[in-house]
N, C-alpha and C positions, 0 to 999 in steps of 0.2 A: 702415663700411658692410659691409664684407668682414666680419667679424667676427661682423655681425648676421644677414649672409644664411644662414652659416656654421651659427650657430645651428637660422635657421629650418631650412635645409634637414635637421639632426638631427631635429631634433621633428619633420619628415615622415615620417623614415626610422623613428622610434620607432616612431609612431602607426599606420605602414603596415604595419609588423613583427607589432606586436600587435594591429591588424585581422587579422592572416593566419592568427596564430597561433589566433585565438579561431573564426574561421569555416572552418579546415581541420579542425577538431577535436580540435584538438592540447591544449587547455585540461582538466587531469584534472579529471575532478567525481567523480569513483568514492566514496564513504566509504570504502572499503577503504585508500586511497592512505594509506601515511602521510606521518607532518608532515613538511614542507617548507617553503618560503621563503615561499609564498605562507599560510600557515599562522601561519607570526609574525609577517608584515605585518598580516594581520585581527587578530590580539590586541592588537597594538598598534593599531591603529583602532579595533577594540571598546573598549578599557580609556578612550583620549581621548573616545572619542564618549560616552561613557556619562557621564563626567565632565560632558562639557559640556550633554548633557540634564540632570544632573541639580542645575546651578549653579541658585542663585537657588531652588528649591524647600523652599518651608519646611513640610519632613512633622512630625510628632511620634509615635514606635511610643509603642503603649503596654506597660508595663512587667508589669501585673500578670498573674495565673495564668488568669485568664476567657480573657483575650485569647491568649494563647499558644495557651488551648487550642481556643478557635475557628480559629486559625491552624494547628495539625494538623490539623483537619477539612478546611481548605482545600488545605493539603497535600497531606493521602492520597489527598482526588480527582484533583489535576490535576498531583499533581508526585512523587511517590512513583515511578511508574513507569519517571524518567526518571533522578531521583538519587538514589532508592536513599533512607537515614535511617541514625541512626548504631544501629548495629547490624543495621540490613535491606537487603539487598542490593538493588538496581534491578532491572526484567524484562529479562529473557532478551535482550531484543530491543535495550538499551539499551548492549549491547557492541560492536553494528555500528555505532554514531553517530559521524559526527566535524561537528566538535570531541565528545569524549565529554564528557557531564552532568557539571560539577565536584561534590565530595561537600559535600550542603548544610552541614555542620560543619568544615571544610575551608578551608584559607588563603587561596584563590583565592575563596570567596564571603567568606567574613567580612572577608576585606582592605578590600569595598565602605564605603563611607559607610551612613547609614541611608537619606538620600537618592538614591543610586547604587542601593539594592539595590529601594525603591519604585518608581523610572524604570523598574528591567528587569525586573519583574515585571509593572507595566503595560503596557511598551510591547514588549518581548518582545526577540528580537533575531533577526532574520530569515537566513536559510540557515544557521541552528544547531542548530533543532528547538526551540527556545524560543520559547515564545506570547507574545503580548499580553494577559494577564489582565485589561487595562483596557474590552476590548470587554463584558466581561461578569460582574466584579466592580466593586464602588463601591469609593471610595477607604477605604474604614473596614475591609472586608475585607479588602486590599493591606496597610493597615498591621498588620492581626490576624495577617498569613500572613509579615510580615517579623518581627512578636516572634516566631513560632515559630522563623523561621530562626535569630535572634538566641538564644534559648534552647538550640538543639540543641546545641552542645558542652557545654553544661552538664546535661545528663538526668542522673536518677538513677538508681540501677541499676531500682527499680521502675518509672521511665517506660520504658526500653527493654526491660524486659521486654514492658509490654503493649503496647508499639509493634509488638514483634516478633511475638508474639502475634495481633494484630490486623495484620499487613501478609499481603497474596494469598500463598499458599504458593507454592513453584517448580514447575516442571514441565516435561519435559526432551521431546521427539522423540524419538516408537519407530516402530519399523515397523507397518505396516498392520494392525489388527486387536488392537494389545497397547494394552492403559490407560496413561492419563498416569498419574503417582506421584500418591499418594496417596487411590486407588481410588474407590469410586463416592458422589454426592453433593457431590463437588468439582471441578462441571467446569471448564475449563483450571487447575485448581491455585487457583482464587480460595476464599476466606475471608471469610468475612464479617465486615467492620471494624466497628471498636470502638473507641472514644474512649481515647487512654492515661488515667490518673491526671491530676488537674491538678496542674502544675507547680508549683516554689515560685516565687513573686514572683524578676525579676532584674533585670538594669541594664546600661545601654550602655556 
């Protein structure tokens, strides 16, 4: 009985603790902060969670070059800004993020199932900066935008060309009164996008 009181009264003194700590404001939320404990606690959460949203889910990507390339389209609207493409760097603004954007060709997304990577494109993942795309994509376009993910290690040097080509040019912060780079006609440094080349046919 001792033993058990022993207990509860821990888990008062836990839960009393981390009440204290989170309503004195002691809790960092800054982006700035870097990783810490509480940092690899959430990636392990994310990585389980995601798993288990995306059990039992039977997607099918498709493989051919139409769909990939509807799947850059979808891309370069809503996700170009944040991860960048292999060969095109992310906006400016995508260095202050944390957790930062993984690189969409990159081990940390590819590691996903086909399954795992349709769940978190729909359902987004929240105090990350990743959306829920299912609010306002159908599931035919989620699958078009994961063959593209699923393709990008494998571009040709012709697709990253026009990738690169076709991605918003950069544009850096000057004092009062000087142009952004790349002078007039291009205001904030945008480009106007252009579909890459279609890809060749590839496979999971």
């Amino acid at each position: 009985m001792k033993f058990l009181l022993g207990i509860l009264v821990c888990l008062i003194l836990i839960g009393g603790g981390a009440l204290a700590f989170v309503k004195t404001g002691r809790a960092t939320i800054a982006a700035s902060t870097p990783p810490d404990v509480l940092d690899r606690v959430a990636i392990s959460a994310k990585v389980h969670a995601v798993a288990r949203g995306a059990a039992g889910l039977n997607v099918q990507i498709p493989s051919d070059a139409a769909a990939a390339k509807r799947g850059w389209e979808h891309f370069d609207d809503n996700c170009l800004p944040c991860h960048g493409a292999p060969g095109v760097k992310a906006a400016e603004f995508a260095e202050g993020m944390n957790p930062h954007p993984p690189d969409i060709d990159g081990p940390v997304v590819q590691h996903y199932s086909d399954a795992e990577l349709v769940w978190i494109v729909k359902n987004g993942i929240r105090a990350t900066g990743m959306p829920g795309f299912g609010v306002n994509h159908k599931d035919e376009e989620i699958a078009d935008l994961v063959a593209w993910v699923r393709h990008s290690p494998h571009l040709s040097p012709d697709e990253r060309k026009a990738i690169s080509a076709a991605a918003p040019g950069e544009h850096h912060h000057h004092g009062e009164g000087e142009e952004h780079e790349g002078g007039e006609g291009h205001e904030h440094g945008a480009a106007e996008h252009a579909a890459p080349p279609s890809p060749a046919p590839h496979h999971h």
